[in-house]
C-alpha positions in Angstrom: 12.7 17.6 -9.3 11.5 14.7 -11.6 8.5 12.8 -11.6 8.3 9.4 -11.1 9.4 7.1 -14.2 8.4 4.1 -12.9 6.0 2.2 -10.7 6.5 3.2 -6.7 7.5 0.6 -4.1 4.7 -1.1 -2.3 3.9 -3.9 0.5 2.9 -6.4 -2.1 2.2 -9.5 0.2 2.0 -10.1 4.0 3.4 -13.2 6.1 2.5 -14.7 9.3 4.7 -16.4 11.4 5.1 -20.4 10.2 7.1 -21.0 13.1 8.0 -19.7 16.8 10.9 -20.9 18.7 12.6 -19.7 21.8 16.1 -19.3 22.3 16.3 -17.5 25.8 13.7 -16.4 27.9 13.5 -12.8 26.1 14.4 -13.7 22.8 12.4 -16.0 20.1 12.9 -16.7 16.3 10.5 -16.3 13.9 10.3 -18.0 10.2 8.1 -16.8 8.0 8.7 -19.4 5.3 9.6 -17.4 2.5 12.9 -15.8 2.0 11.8 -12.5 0.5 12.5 -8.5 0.2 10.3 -6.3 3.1 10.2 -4.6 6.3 8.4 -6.0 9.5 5.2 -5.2 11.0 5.7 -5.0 14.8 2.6 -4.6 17.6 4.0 -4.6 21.4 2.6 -3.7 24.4 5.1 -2.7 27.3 6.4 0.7 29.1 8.2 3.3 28.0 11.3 3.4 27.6 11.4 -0.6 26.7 13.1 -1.6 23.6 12.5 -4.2 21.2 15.4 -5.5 18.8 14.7 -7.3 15.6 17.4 -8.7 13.4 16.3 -10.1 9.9 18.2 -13.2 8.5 17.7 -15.0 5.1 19.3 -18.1 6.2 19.9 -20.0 10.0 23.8 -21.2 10.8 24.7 -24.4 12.0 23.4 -23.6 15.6 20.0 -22.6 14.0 20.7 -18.7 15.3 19.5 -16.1 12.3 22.7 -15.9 10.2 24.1 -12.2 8.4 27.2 -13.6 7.2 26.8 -13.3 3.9 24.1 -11.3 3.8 25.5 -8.0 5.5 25.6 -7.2 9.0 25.2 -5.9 12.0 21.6 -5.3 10.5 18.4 -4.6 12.9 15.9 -2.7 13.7 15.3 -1.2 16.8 11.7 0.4 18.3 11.2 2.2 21.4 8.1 1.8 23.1 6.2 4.9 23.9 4.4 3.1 26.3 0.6 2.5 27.4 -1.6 1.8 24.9 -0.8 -1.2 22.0 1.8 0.3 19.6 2.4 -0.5 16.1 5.6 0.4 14.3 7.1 -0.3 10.7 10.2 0.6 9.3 9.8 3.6 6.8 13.4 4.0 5.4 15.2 0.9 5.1 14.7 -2.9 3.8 16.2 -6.4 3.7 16.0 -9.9 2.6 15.0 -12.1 4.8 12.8 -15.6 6.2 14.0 -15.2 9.6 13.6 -12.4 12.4 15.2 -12.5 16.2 12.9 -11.0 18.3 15.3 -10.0 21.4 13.4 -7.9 24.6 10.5 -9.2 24.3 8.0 -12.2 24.9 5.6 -13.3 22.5 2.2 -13.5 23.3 1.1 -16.6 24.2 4.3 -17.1 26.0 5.5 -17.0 29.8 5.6 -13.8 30.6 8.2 -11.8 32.0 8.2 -9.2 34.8 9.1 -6.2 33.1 9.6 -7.2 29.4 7.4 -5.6 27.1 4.7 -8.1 24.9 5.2 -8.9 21.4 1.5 -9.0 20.2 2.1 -10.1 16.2 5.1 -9.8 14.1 4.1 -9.9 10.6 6.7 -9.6 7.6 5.8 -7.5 4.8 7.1 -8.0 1.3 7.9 -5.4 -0.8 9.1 -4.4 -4.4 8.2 -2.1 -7.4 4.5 -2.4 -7.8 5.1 -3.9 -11.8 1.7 -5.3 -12.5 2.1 -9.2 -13.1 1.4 -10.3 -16.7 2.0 -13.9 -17.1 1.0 -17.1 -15.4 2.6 -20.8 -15.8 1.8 -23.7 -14.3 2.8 -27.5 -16.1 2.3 -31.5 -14.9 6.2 -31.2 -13.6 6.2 -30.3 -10.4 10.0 -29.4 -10.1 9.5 -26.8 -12.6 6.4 -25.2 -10.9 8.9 -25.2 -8.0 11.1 -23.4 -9.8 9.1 -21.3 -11.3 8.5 -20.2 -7.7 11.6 -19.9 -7.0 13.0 -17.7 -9.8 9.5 -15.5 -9.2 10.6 -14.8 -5.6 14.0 -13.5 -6.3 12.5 -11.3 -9.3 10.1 -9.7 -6.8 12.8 -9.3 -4.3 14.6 -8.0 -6.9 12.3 -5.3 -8.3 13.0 -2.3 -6.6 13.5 1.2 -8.1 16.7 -0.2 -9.7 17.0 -4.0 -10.8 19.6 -5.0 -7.4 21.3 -7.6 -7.4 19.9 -8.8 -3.7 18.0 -7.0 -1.5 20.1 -6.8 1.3 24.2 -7.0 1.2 24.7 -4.9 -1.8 20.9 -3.6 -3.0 23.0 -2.5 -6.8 22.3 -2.0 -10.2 24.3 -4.9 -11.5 23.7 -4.4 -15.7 24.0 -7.9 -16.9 20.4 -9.4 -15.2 18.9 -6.5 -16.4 19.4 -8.0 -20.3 20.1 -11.9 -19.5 17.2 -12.2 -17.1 15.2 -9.7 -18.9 13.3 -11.9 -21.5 12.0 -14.0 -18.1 11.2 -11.2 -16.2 8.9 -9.3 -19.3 6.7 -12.6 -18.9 5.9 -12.2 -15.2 5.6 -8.5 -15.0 5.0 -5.1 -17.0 8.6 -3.9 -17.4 8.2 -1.2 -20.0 8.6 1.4 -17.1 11.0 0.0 -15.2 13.2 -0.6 -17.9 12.8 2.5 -19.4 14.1 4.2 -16.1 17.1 1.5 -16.3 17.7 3.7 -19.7 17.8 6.7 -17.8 19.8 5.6 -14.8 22.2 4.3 -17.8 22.3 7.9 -19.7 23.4 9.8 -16.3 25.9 7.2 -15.1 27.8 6.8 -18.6 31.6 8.0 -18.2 32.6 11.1 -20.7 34.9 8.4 -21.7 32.1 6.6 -23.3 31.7 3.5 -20.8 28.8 2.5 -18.6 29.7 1.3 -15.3 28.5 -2.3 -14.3 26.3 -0.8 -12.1 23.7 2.2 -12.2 22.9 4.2 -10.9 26.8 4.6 -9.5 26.5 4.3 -6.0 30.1 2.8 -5.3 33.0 3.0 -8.1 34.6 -0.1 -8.0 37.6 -1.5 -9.5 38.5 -3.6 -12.8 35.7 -5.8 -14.2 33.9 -4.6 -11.5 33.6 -1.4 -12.7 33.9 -2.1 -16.8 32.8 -5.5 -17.9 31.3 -5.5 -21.7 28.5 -7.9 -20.4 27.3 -5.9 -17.9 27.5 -1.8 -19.5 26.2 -3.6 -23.0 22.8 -3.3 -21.1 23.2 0.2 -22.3 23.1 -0.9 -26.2 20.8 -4.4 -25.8 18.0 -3.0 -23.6 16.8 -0.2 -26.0 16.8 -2.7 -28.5 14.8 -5.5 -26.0 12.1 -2.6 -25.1 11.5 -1.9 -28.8 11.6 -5.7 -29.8 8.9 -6.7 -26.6 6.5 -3.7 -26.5 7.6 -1.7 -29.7 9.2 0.9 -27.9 10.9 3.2 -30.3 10.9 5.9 -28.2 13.6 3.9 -26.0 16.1 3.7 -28.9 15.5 7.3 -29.6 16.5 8.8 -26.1 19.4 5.9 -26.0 20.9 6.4 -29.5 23.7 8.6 -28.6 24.3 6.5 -25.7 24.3 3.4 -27.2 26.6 5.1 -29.7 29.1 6.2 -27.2 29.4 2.4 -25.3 29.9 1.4 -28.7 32.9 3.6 -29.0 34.2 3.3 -26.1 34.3 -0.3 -26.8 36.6 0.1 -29.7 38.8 1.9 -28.1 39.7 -0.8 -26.0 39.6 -3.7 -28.8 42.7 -5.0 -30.1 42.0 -6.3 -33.8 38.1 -5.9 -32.5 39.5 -8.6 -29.7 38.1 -7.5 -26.2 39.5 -9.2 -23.0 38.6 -7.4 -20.2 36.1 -7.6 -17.5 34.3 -10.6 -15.5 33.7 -13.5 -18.1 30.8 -16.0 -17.5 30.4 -14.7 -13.9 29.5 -18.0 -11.5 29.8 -20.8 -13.9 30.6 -24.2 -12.2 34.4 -25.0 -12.8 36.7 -26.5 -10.0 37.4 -23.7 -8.0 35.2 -21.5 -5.8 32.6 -19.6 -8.7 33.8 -16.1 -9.1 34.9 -15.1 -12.6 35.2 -17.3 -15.5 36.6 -20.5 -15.3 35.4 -22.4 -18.4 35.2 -20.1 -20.8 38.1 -17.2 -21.8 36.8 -13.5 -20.7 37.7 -12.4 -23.9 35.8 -14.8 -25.9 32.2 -13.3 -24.4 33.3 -10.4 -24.2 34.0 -10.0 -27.4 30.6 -11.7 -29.1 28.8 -9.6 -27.2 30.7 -6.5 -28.6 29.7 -8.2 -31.4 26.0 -8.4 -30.6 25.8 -5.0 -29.9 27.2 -3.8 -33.0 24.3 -5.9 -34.8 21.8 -4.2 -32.5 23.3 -0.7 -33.6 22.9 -1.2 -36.7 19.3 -2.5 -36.5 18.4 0.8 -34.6 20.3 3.1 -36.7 17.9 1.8 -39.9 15.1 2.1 -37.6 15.8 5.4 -37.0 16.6 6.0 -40.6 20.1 6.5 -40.1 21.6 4.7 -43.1 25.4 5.3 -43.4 25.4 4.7 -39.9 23.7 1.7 -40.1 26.2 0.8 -42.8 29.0 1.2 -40.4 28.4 -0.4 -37.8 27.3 -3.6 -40.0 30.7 -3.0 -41.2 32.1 -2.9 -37.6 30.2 -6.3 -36.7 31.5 -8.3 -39.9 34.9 -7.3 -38.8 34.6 -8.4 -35.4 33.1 -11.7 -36.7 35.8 -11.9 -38.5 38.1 -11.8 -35.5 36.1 -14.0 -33.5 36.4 -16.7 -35.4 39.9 -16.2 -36.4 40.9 -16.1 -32.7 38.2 -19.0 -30.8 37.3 -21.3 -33.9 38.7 -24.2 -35.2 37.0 -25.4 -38.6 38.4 -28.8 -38.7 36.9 -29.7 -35.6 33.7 -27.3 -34.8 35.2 -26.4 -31.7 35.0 -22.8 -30.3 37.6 -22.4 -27.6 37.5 -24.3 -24.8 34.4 -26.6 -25.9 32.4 -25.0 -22.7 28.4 -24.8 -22.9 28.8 -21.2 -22.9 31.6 -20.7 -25.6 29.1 -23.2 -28.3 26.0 -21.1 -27.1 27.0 -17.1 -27.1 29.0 -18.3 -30.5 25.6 -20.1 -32.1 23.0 -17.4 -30.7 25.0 -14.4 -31.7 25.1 -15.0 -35.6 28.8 -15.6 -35.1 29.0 -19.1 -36.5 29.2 -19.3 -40.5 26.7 -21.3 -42.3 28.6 -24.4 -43.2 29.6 -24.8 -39.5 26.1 -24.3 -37.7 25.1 -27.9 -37.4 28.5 -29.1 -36.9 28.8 -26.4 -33.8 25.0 -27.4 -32.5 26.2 -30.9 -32.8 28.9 -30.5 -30.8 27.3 -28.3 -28.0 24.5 -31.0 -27.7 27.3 -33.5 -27.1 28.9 -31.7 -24.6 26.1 -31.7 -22.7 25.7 -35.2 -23.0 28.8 -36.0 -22.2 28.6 -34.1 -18.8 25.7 -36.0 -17.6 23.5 -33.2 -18.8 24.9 -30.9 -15.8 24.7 -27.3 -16.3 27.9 -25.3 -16.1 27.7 -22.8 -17.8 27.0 -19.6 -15.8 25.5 -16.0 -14.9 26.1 -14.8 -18.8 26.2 -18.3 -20.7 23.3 -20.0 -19.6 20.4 -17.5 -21.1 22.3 -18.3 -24.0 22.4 -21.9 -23.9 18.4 -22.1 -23.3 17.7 -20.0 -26.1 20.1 -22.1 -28.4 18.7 -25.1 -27.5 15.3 -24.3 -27.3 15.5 -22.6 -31.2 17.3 -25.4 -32.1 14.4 -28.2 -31.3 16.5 -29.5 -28.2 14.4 -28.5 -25.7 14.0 -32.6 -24.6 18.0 -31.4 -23.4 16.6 -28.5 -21.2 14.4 -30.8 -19.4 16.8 -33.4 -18.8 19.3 -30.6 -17.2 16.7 -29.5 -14.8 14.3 -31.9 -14.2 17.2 -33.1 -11.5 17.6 -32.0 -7.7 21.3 -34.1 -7.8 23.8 -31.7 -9.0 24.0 -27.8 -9.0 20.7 -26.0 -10.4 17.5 -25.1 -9.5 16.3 -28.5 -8.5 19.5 -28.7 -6.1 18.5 -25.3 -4.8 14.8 -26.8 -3.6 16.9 -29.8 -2.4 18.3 -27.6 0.0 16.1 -25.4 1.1 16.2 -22.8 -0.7 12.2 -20.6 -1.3 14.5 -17.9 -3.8 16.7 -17.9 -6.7 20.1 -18.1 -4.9 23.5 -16.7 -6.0 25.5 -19.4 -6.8 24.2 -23.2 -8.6 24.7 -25.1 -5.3 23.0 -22.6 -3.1 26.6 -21.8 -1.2 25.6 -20.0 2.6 28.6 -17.4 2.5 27.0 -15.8 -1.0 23.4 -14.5 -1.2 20.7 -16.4 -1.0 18.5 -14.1 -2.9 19.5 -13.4 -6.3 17.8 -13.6 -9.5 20.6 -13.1 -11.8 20.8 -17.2 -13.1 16.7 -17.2 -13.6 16.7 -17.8 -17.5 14.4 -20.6 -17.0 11.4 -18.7 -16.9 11.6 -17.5 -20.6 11.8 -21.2 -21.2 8.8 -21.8 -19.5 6.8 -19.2 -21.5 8.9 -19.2 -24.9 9.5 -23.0 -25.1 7.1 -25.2 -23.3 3.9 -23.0 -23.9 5.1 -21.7 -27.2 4.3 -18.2 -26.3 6.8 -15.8 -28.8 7.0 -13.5 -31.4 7.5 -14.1 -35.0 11.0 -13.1 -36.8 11.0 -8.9 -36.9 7.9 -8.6 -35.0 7.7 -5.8 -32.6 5.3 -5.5 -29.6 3.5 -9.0 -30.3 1.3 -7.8 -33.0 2.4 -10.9 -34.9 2.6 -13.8 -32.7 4.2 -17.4 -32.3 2.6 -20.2 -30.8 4.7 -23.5 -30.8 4.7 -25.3 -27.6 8.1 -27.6 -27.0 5.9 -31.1 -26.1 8.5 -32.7 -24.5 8.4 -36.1 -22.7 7.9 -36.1 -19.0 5.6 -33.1 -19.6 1.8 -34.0 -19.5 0.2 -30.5 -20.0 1.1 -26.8 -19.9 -1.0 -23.7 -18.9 0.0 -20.4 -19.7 -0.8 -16.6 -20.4 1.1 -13.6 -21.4 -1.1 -10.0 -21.4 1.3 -8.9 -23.8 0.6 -5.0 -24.7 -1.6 -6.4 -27.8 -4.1 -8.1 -25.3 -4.4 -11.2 -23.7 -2.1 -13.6 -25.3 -3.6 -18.0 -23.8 -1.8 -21.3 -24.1 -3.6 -24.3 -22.6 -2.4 -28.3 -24.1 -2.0 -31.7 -23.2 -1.2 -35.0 -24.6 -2.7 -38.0 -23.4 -3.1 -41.6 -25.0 -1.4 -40.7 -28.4 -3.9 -37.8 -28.8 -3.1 -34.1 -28.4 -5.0 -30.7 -28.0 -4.1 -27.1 -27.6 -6.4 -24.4 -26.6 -5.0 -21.3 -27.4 -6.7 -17.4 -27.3 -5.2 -14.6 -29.5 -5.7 -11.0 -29.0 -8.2 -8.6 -31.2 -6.2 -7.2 -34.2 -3.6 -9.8 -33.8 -2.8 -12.8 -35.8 -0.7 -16.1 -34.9 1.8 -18.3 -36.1 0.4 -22.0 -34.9 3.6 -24.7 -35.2 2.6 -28.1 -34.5 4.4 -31.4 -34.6 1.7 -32.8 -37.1 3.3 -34.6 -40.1 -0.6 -34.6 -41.6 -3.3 -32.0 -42.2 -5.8 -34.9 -41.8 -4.4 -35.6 -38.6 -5.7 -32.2 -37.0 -8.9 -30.8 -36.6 -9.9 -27.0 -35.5 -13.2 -26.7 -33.3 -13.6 -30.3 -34.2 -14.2 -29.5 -37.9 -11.3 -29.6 -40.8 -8.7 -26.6 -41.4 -10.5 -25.7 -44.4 -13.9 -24.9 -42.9 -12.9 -22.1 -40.4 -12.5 -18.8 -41.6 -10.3 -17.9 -38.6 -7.7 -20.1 -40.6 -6.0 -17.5 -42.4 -3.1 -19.7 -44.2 -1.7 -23.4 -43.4 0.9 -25.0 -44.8 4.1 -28.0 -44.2 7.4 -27.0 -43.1 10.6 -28.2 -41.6 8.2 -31.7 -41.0 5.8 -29.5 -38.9 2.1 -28.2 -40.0 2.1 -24.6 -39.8 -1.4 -22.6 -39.5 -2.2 -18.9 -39.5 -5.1 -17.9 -36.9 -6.7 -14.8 -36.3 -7.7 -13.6 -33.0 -10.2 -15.2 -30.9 -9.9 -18.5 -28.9 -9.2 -22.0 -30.8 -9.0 -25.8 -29.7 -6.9 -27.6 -32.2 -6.7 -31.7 -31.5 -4.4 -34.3 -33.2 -3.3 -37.8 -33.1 0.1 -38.1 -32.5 1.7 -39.8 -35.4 
């Protein structure tokens, strides 16, 4: 027996019924307006003996009838009455994802009764997840992106159970790969130190004595090929450590994962060929011309192999955090090599290509350190073009697109982010809302026969938080002791409101721009300082507390770079204002 790693499963929010429509004279549908994880609430009146059926639908066929399809099924729930008094029954054992619920043997009250059918006083539905304690808040002047912000939230929550699943109804698995890609979103919304750190353990267990980590853990169901051993997915095994000690400074989690980490790692080499690897799933969903599945756009064995390379970075950063020194050699030895390969196999120099020219192939290449010096702005220049050139449509998918928003957002070309998204006219978030959608779905264009609860394609959110509100950490900072505040003021957004309780305190971001002035409010944490980036091209241009720089003591160092003013700030709560210029 073990105690509990993590936070427990709660109800976390209750829904009333938006909607009641009947479909014969003992059965009526229910929406609750929220596709979400949870159980039901039932309270009936009738005699025993009478039952009542419930079945639980995320989305409504073409008839308008509740709709399992793709969501797993037969799925109900089935009560009893014990008859006399009001009864009031929830399910203790099971869950689901659903907006919908078909009440069958019964009548609502409020409705013609029926001689002998048993009264459905209130149906409520009750959402829950792993009680994570929220951390962040966003809000901006775009509405859009506050809808998607929704959007993405809902499938997180529905998401959070005591493993990160992949939905909460059909499969309810471990999938690996959101846990790390979706992971830097998800550590803005909610306290994940816990969870994750169970993830670790869940990984230690389920790790093969050959070395590999299933795509899935804990490993409910072995499946086959890709499905079982995709290097995006079981490199969660060797990138979260690293994540938990990089967001909360964690060291602890690379300690207990070392000899994991170091036996993925392995395992991975042993099925290189020339530190090539060309197995598993690819960019997972991206949009190509066939029905999404496994890569289209970009080879397998081009992500797969940069993040083998990734991970041998990683391992050698925790190895010298460790103290570990020859092994830290070694595997920096191991990660030049497959550099080295990578390049030789996907790039060509003449042209700045990598591969296939997909956003994904430009983007895991750039982010991962993999592109040499003398390339980097060539590369960049190309992936912006790309984009461009597609009409600023997304395609890149379930393992690309974190890595495209990061690119582009360290790269100063977050004005290309919001163009791809600020749009409800082609596959994406906005398209999602188009159609209905109240939670992250599987697929970019919302497809009915895959789920329509999924949070595996939310990298937006650390866009929200990282890019437009500016809320990071500086290079080699661990745990947000030494903070980075540079907001992304792109055009067609007004003002941004944020806040991150990062495990250093309370970390504030409040701006907006209006008639060629700007000001930022911005609160740092006790024992904390902050990196302030600003797109001012003059010190004389800014003011602090509406006096100079030089007369505030909370101003611990300022100087020009890269065309922007930097400023040091201790902790405590700022206004800066400038004239845009």
């Amino acid at each position: 027996m073990k105690a509990e790693s993590s936070y427990p499963l709660k109800v976390m929010q209750t829904f009333e019924q938006q909607t009641l429509r009947k479909i014969t004279d003992s059965s009526y549908l229910y929406d609750f307006g929220q596709n979400a994880s949870g159980i039901i609430r039932l309270k009936v009146k009738g005699k025993k003996g009478d039952r009542i059926r419930i079945v639980p639908a995320e989305i409504l066929d073409d008839r308008g009838m509740a709709d399992q399809s793709a969501s797993g099924s037969p799925y109900y729930f089935d009560y009893t009455l014990k008859g006399g008094d009001e009864e009031i029954w929830e399910p203790r054992f099971s869950y689901y994802g659903f907006r919908y619920a078909l009440v069958e043997g019964g009548v609502p009250a409020g409705q013609p009764a029926i001689s002998g059918r048993p009264t459905v006083e209130r149906l409520q539905m009750l959402h829950t997840r792993n009680s994570a304690p929220e951390v962040g808040t966003f809000s901006c002047s775009n509405t859009l992106f506050n809808q998607t912000f929704k959007l993405i939230d809902w499938a997180m929550k529905s998401n959070m159970s005591h493993v990160s699943t992949d939905c909460p109804h059909r499969e309810k698995l471990g999938w690996l790969e959101q846990t790390h890609l979706v992971g830097g979103s998800l550590k803005y919304n909610y306290d994940i130190q816990l969870f994750y750190n169970k993830i670790i353990e869940d990984m230690t267990e389920s790790q093969l004595s050959s070395g590999l980590v299933p795509d899935i853990v804990p490993e409910y169901v072995v499946f086959e090929d890709g499905f079982r051993d995709s290097p995006e997915w079981g490199s969660a095994a060797v990138i979260i450590p690293w994540y938990l000690y990089e967001w909360y400074g964690d060291k602890k989690a690379i300690e207990k994962a070392y000899p994991m980490m170091k036996r993925y790692i392995s395992y991975l080499e042993s099925k290189a060929d020339a530190h090539i690897l060309s197995h598993g799933l690819g960019d997972w969903f991206d949009l190509g011309p066939k029905s999404p599945g496994e890569s289209q756009l970009t080879p397998k064995a081009l992500t797969a192999t940069a993040t083998f390379y990734y991970d041998a970075v990683l391992l050698a950063k925790a190895a010298g955090i460790l103290g570990k020194t020859e092994e830290a050699k070694a595997y920096q030895k191991l990660a030049e090599q497959i550099k080295i390969a990578f390049n030789k196999k996907f790039f060509e120099p003449a042209t700045g290509v990598y591969s296939t020219g997909s956003q994904t192939a430009y983007a895991m290449s750039i982010y991962m350190g993999l592109v040499d010096e003398p390339f980097k702005e060539k590369v960049f220049a190309n992936l912006k073009e790309s984009i461009r050139t597609s009409g600023y449509a997304l395609t890149a998918g379930d393992i690309g697109y974190r890595y495209l928003i990061r690119v582009l957002e360290d790269g100063g070309a977050s004005q290309l982010l919001y163009q791809m998204n600020n749009r409800d006219d082609v596959p994406g978030y906005g398209y999602q809302i188009r159609n209905g959608a109240t939670a992250l779905t599987e697929s970019w264009p919302a497809l009915k026969n895959v789920s329509n609860n999924h949070m595996m394609l939310g990298h937006l959110i650390e866009w929200f938080y990282s890019g437009l509100a500016g809320i990071k950490q500086q290079a080699d900072d661990t745990g947000f002791g030494k903070i980075l505040i540079e907001p992304q003021f792109v055009e067609g957004v007004d003002w941004v409101k944020a806040s991150y309780k990062a495990i250093t305190g309370d970390i504030v971001v409040d701006w907006k721009k209006e008639k060629g002035k700007s000001a930022l409010q911005v609160s740092i944490p006790a024992n904390t300082e902050a990196l302030v980036v600003l797109p001012v091209v003059k010190e004389k241009l800014l003011n602090l507390n509406q006096k100079p720089l030089s007369q505030h003591k909370a101003v611990k160092k300022q100087y020009m770079g890269n065309g922007k003013l930097k400023i040091v700030l201790g902790s405590g709560s700022h206004t800066l204002n400038w004239t845009n210029k």
